[in-house]
DSSP file (Angstrom, degrees, kcal/mol; ACC not computed):
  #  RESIDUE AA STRUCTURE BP1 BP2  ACC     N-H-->O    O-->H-N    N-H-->O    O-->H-N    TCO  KAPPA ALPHA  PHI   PSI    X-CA   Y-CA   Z-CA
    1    1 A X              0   0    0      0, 0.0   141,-0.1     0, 0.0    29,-0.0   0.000 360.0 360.0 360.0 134.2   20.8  -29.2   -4.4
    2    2 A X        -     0   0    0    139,-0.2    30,-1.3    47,-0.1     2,-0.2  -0.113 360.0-140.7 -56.6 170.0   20.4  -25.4   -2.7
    3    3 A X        -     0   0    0     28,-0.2    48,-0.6   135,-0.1    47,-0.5  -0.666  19.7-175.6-133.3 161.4   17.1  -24.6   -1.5
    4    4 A X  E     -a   51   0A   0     28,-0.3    30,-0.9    -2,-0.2     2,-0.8  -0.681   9.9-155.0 179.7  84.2   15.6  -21.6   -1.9
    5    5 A X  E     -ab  52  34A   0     46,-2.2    48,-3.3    -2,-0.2     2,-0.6  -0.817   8.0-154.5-123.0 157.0   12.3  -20.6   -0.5
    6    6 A X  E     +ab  53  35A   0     28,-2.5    30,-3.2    -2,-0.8     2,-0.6  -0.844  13.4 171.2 -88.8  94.7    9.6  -18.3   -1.1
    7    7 A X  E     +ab  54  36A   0     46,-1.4    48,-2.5    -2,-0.6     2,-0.4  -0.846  20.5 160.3-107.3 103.3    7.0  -16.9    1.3
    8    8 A X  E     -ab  55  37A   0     28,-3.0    30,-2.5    -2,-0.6     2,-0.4  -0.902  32.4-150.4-147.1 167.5    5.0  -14.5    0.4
    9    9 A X  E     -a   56   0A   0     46,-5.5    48,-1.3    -2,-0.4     2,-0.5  -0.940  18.7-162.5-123.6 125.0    1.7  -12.4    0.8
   10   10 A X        -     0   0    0     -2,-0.4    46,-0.0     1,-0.2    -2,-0.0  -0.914  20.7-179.0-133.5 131.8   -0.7  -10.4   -2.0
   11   11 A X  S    S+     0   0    0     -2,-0.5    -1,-0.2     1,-0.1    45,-0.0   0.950  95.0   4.6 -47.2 -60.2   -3.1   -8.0   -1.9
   12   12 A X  S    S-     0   0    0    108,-0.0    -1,-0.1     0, 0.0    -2,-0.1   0.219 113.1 -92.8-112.5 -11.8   -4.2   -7.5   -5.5
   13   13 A X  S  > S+     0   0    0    108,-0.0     4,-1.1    -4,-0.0     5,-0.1   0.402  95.0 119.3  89.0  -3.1   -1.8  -10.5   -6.9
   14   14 A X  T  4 S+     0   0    0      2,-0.2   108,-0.3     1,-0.2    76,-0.1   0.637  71.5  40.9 -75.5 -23.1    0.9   -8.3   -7.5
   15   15 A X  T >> S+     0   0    0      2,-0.1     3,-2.5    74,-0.1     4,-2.1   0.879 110.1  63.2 -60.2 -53.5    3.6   -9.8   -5.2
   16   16 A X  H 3> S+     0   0    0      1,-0.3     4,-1.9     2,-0.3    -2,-0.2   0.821  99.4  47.0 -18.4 -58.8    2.4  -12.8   -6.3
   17   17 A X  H 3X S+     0   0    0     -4,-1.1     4,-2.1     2,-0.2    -1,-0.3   0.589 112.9  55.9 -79.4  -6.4    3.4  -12.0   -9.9
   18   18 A X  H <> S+     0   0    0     -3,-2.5     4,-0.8     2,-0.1     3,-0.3   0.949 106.1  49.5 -83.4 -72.3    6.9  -10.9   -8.3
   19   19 A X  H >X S+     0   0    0     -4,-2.1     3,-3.3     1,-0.2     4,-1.7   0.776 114.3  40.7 -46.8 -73.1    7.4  -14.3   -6.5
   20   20 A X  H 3X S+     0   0    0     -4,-1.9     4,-3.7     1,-0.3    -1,-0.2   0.709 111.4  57.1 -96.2 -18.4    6.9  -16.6   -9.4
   21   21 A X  H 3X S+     0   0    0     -4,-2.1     4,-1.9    -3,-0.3    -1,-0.3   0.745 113.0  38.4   6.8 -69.9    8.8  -14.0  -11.4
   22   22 A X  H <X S+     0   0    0     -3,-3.3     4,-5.3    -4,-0.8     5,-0.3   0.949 115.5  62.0 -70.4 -36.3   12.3  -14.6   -8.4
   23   23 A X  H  X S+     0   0    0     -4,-1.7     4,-1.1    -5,-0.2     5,-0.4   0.982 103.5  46.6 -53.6 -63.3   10.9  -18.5   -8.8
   24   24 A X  H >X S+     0   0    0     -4,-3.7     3,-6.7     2,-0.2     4,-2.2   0.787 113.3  45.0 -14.8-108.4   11.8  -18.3  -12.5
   25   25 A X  H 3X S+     0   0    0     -4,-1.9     4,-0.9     1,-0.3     5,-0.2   0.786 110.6  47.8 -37.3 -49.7   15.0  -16.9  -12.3
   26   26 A X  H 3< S+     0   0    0     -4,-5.3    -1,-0.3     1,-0.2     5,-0.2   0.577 112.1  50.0 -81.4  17.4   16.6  -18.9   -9.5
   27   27 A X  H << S+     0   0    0     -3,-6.7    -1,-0.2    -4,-1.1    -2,-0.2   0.521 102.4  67.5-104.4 -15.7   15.5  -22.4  -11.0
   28   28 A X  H  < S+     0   0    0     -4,-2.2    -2,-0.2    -5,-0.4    -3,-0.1   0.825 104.5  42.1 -46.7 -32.5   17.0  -21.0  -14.3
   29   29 A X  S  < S-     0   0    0     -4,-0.9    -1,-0.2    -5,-0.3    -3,-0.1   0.345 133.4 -96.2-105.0  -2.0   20.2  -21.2  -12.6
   30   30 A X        +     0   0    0      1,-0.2    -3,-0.1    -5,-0.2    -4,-0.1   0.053  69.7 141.5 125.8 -56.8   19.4  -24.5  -11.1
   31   31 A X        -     0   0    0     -5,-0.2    -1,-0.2     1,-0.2   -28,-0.2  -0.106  51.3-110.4 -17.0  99.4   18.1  -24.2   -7.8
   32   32 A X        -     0   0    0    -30,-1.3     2,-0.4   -29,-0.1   -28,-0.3  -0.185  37.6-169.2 -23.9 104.6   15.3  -25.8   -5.7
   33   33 A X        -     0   0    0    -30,-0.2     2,-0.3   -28,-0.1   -28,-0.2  -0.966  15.4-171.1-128.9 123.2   12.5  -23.5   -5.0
   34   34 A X  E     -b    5   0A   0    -30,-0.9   -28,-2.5    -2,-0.4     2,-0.3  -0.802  13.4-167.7 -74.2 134.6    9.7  -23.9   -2.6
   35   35 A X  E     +b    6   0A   0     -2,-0.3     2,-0.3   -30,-0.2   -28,-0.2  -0.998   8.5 178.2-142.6 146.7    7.5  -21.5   -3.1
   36   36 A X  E     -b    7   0A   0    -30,-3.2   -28,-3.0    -2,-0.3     2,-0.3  -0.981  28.9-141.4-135.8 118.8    4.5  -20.8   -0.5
   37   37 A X  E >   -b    8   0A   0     -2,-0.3     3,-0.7   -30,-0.2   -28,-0.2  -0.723  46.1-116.5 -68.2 148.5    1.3  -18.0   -0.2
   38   38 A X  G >  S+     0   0    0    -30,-2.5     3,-3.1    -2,-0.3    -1,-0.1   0.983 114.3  70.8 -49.1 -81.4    1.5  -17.3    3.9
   39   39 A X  G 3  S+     0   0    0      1,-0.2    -1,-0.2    -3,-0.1   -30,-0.1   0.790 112.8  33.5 -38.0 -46.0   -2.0  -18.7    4.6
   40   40 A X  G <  S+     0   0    0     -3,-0.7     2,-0.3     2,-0.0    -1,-0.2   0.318 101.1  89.0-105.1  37.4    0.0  -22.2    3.6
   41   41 A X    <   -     0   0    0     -3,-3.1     2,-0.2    -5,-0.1    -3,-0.0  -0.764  49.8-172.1-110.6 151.8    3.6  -21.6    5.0
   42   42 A X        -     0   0    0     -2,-0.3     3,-0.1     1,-0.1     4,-0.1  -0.931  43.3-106.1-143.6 148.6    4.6  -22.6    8.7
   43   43 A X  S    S+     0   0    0      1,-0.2     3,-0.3    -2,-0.2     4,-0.3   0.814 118.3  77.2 -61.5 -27.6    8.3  -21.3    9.8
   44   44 A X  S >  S+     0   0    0      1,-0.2     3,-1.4     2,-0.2    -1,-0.2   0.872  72.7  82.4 -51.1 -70.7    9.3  -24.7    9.5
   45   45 A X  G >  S+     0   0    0      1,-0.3     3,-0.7    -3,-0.1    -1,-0.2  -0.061  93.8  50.1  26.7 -98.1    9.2  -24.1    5.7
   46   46 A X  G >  S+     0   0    0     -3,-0.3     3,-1.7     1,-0.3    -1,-0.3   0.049  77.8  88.6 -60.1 -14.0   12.3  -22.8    6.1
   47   47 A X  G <  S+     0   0    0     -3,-1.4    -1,-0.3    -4,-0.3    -2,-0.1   0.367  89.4  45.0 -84.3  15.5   14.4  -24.8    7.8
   48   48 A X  G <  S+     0   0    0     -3,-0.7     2,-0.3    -4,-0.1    -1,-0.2  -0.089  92.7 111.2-107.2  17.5   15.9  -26.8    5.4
   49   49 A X    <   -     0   0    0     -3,-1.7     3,-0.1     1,-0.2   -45,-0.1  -0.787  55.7-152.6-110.5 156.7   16.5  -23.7    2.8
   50   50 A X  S    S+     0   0    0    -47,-0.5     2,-0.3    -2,-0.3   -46,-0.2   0.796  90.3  15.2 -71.8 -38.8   19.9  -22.2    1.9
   51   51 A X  E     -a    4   0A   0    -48,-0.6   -46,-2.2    31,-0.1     2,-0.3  -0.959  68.9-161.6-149.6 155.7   18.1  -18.9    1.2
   52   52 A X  E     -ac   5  84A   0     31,-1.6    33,-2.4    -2,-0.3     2,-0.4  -0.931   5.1-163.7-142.3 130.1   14.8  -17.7    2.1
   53   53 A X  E     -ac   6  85A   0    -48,-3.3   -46,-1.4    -2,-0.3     2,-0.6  -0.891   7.2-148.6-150.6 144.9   13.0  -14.8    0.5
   54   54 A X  E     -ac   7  86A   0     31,-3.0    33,-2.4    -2,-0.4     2,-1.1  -0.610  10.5-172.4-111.9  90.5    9.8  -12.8    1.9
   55   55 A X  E     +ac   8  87A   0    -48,-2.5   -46,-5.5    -2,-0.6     2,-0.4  -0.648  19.7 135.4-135.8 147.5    7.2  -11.2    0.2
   56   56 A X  E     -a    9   0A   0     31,-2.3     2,-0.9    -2,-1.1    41,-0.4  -0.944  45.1-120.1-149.2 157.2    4.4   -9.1    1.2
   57   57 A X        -     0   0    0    -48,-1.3    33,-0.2    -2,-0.4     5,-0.1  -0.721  46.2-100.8 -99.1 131.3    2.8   -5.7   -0.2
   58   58 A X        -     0   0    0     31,-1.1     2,-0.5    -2,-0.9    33,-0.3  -0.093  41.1-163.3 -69.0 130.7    2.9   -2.8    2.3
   59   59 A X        -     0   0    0      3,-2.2     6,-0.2     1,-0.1    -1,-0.1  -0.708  68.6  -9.8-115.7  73.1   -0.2   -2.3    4.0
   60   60 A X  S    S-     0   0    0     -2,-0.5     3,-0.1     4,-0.1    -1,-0.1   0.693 133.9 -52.1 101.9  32.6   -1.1    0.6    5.8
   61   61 A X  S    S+     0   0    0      1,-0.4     2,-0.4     0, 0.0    -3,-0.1   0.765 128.1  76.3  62.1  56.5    2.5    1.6    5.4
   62   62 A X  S    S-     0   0    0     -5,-0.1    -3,-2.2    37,-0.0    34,-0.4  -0.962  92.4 -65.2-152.4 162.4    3.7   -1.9    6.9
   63   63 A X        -     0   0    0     -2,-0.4     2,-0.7    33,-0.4    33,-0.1   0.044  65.0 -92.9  -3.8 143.7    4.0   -5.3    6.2
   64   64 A X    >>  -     0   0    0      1,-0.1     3,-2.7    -6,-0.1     4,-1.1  -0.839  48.9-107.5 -83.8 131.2    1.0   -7.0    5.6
   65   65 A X  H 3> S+     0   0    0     -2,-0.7     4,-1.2     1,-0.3     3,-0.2   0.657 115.1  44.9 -14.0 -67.7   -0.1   -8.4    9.4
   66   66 A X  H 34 S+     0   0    0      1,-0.2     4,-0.3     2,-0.2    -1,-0.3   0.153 102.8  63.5 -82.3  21.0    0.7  -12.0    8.7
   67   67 A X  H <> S+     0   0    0     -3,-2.7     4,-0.5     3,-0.1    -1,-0.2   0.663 109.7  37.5 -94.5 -44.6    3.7  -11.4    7.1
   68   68 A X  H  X S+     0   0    0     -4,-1.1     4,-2.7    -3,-0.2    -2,-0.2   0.852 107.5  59.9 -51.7 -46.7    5.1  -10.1   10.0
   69   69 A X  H  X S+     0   0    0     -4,-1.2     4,-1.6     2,-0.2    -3,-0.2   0.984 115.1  52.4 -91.6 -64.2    3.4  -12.7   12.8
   70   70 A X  H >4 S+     0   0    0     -4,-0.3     3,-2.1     1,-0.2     4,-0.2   0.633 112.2  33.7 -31.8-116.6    5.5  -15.0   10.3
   71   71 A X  H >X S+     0   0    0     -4,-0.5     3,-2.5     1,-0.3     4,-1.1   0.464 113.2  60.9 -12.4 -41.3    8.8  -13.7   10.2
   72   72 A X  H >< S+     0   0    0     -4,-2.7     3,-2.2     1,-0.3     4,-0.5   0.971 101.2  52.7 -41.8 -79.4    8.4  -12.7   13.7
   73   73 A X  T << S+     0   0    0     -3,-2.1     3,-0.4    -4,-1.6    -1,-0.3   0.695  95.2  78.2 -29.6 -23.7    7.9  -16.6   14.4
   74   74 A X  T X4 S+     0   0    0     -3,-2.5     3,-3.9     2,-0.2     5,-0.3   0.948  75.9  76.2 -72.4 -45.8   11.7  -17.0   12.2
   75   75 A X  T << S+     0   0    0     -3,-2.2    -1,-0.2    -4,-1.1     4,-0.2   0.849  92.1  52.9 -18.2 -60.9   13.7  -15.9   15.5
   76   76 A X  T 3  S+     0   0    0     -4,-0.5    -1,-0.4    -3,-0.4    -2,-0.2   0.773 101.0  76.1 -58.2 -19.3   13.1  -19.2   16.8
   77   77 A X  S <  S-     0   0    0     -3,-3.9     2,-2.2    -4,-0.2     3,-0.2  -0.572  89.9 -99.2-100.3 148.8   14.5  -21.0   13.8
   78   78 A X  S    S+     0   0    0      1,-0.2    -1,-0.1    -2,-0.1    -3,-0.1  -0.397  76.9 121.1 -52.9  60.6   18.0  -21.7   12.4
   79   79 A X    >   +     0   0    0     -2,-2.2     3,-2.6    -5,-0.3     2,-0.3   0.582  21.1 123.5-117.4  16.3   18.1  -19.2   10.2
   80   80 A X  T 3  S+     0   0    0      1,-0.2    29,-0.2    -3,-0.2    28,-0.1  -0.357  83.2  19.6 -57.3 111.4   21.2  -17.0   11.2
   81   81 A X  T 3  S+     0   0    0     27,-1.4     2,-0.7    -2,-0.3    -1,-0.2   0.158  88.4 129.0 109.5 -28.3   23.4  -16.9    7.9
   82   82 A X    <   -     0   0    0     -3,-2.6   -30,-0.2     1,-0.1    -1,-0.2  -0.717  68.2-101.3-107.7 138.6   21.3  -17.8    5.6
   83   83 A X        -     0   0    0     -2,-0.7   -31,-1.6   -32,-0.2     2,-0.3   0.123  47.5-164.7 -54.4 142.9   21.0  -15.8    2.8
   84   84 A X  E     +cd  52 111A   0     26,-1.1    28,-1.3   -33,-0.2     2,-0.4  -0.811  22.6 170.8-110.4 126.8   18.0  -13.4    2.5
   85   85 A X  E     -c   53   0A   0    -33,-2.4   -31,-3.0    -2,-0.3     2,-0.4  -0.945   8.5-165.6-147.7 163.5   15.9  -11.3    0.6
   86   86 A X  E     +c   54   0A   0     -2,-0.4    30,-2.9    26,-0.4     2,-0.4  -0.917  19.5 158.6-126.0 162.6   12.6   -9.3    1.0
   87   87 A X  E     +ce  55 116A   0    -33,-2.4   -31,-2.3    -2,-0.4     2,-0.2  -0.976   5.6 153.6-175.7 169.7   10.2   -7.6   -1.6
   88   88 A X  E     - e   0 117A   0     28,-2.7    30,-4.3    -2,-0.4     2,-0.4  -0.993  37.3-103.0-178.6 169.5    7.0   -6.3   -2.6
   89   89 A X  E     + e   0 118A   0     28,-0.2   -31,-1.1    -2,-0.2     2,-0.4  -0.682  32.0 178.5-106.1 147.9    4.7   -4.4   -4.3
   90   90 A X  E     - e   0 119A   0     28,-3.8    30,-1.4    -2,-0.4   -31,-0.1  -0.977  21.8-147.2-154.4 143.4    3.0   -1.2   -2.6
   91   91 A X  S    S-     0   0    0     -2,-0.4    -1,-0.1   -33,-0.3    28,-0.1   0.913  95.2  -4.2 -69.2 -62.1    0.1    1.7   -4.3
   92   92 A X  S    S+     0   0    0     27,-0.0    -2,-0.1    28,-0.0    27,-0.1   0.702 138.0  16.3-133.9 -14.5    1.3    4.7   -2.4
   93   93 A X        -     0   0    0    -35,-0.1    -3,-0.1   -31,-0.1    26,-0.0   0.847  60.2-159.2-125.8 -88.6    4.3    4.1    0.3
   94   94 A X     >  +     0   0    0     -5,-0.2     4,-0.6   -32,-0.1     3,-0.2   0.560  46.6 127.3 101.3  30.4    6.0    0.9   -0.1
   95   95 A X  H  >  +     0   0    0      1,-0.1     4,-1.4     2,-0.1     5,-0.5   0.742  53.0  88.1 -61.3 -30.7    7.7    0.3    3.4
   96   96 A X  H >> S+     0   0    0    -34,-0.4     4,-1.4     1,-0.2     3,-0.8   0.841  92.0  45.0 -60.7 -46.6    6.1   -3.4    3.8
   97   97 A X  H 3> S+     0   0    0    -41,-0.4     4,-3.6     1,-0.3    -1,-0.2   0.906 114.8  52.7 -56.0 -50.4    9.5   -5.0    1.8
   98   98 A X  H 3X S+     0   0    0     -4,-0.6     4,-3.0     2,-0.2    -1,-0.3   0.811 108.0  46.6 -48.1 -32.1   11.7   -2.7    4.0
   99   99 A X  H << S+     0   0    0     -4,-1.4    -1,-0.2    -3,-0.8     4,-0.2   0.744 111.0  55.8 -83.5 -45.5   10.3   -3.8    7.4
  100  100 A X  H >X S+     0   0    0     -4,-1.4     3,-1.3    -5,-0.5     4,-1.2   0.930 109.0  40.6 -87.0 -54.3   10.5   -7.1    6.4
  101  101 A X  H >X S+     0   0    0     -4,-3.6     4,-2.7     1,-0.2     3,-1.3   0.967 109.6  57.0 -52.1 -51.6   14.2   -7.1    5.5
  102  102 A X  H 3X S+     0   0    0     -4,-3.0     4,-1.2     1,-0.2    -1,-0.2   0.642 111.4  48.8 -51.2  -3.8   15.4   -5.0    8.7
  103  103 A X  H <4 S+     0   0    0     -3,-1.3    -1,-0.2     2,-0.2    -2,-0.2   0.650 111.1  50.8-120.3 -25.5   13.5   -8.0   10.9
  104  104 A X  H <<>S+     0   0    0     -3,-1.3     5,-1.6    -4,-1.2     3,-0.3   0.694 111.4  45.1 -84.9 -18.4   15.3  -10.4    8.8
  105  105 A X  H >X5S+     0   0    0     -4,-2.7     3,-3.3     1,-0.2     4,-0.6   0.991 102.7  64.2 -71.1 -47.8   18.9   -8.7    9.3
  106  106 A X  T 3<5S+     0   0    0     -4,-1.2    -1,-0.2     1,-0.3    -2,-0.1   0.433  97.0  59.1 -74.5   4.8   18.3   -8.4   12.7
  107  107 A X  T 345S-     0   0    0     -3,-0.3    -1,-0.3     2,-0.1   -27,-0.2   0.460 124.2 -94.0 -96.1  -4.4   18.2  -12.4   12.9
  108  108 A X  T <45S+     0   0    0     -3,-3.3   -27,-1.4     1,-0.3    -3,-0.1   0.617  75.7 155.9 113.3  -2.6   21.4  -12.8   11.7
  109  109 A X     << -     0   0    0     -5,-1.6     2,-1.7    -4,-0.6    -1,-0.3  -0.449  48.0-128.8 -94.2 141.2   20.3  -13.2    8.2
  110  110 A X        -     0   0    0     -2,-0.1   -26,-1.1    -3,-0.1     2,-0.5  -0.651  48.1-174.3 -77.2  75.6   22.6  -12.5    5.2
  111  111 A X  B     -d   84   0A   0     -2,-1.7   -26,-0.1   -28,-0.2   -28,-0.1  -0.623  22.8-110.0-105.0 133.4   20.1  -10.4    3.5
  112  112 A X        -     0   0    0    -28,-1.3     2,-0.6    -2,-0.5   -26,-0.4  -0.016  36.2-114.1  23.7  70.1   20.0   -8.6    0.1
  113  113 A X  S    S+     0   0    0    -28,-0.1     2,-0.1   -12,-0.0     3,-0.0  -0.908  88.9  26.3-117.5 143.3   20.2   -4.9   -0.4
  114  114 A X  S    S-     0   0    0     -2,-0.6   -28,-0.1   -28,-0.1    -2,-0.0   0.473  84.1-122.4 -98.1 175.7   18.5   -3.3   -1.2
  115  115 A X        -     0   0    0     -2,-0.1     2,-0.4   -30,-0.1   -28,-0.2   0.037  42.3-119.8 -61.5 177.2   14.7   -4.8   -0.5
  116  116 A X  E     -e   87   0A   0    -30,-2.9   -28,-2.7    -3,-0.0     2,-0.3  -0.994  36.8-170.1-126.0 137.7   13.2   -4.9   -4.2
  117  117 A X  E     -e   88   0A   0     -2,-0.4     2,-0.6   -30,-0.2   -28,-0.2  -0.926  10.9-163.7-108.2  95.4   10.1   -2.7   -4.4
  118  118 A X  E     -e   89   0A   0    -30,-4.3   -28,-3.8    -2,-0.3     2,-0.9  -0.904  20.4-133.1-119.4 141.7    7.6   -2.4   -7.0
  119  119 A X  E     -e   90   0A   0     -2,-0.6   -28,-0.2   -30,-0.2     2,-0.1  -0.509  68.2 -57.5-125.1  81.0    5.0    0.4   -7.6
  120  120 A X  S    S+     0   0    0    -30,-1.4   -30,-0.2    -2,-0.9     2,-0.2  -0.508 117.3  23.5  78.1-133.7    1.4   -1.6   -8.4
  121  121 A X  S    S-     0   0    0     -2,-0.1     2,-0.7     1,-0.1    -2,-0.1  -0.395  88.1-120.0 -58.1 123.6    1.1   -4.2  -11.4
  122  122 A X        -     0   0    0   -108,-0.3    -1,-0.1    -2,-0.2    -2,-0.1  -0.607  31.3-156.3 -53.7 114.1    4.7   -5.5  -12.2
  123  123 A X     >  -     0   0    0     -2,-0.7     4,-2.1     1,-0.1     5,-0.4  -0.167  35.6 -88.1-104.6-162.5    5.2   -4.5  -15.7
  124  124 A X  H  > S+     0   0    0      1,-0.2     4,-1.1     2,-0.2    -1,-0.1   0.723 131.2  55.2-106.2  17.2    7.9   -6.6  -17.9
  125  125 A X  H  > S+     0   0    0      2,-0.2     4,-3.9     3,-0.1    -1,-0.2   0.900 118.1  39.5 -43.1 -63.9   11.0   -4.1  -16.8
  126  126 A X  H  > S+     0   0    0      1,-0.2     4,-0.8     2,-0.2    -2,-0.2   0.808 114.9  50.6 -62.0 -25.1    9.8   -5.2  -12.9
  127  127 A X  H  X S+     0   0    0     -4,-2.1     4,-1.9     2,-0.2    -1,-0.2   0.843 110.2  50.8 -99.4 -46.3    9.0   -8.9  -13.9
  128  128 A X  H >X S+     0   0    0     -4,-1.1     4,-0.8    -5,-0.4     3,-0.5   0.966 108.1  48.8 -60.3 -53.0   12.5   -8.9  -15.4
  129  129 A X  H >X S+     0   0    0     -4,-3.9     4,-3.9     2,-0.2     3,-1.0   0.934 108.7  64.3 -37.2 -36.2   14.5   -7.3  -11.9
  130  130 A X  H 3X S+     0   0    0     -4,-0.8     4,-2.5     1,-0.4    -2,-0.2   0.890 107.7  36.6 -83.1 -31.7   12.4  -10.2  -10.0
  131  131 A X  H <X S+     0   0    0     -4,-1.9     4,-0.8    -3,-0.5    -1,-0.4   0.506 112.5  51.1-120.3  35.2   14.0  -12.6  -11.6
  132  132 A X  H <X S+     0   0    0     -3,-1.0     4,-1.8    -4,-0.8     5,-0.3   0.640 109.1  56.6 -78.4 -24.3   17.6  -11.2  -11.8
  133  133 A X  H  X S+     0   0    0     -4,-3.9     4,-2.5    -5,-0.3     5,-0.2   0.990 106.5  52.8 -68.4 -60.0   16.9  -10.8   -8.0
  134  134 A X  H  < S+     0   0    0     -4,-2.5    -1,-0.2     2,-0.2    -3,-0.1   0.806 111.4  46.9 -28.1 -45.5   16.1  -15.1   -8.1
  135  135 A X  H >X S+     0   0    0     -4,-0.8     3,-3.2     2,-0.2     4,-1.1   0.997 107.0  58.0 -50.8 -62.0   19.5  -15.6   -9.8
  136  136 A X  H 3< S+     0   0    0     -4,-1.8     4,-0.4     1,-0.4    -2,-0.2   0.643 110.1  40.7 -56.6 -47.5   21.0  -13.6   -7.4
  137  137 A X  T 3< S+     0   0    0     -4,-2.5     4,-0.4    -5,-0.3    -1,-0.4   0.212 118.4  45.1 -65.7   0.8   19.9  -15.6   -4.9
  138  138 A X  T X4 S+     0   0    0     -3,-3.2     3,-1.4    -5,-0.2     2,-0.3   0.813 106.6  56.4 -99.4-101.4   20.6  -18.7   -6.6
  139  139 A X  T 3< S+     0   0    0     -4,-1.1     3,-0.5     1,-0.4    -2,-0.2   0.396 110.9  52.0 -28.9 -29.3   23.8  -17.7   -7.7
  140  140 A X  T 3  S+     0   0    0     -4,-0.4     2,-0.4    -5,-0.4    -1,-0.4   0.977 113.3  38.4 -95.6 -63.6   24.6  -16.9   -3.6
  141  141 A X    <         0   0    0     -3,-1.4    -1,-0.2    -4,-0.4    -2,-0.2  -0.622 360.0 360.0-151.4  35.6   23.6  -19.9   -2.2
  142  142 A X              0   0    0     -3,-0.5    -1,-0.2    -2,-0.4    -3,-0.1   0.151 360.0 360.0-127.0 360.0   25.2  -22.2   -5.4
């Protein structure tokens, strides 16, 4: 069965509510999903997934710190080809989901465009994109 995991990082809980959101939609379609907050992911995580997707809420117009010091850590891993996606939730800015995708293209990574970006609480417009963006990623790696 594709594999399909989820790494992600929240300020407020509002990525959070985005990840279980994508988790929804791509097990609608069928799909295995791991899904991990970053304090209990290690880049192995990932190396058994068809698609991989990344979330963190931009922080101080970035990536949150250990969302990055992950992904960074993905370079080493086999994950050139497999499909990608990043998001997040952000107050005022909302770079951290971008950052995070450009670092996963530049691995080789089939990723998603555009990042998905959401503006504070997901409300149930946003909650609905988060998990067409899970099919979509399902639906790619099926």
């Amino acid at each position: 069965m594709p594999r399909l995991v989820i790494i992600y990082g929240t300020g407020f809980g509002n990525t959070g509510i985005m990840a279980k959101a994508i988790e929804e939609g791509a097990k609608s379609r069928g799909v295995d999903v791991v899904m991990k907050k970053i304090l209990d992911a290690v880049p192995e995580d990932v190396e058994n997934a068809d698609a991989i997707a990344i979330g963190t809420p931009t922080y101080k117009a970035a990536a949150m710190p250990n969302i990055i010091n992950f992904v960074k850590k993905l370079a080493d891993k086999p994950v050139k080809g497999k499909v990608g996606a990043a998001f997040g939730s952000y107050g005022w800015s909302g770079e951290g989901a971008g950052i995070v995708s450009d670092m996963l293209k530049s691995y080789g990574m089939d990723v998603i465009d555009p990042d998905l970006r959401i503006k504070r609480t997901p409300e149930d417009e946003g909650i609905e994109v988060c998990r067409e963006l899970g099919k979509l990623l399902a639906d790619r790696i099926k």
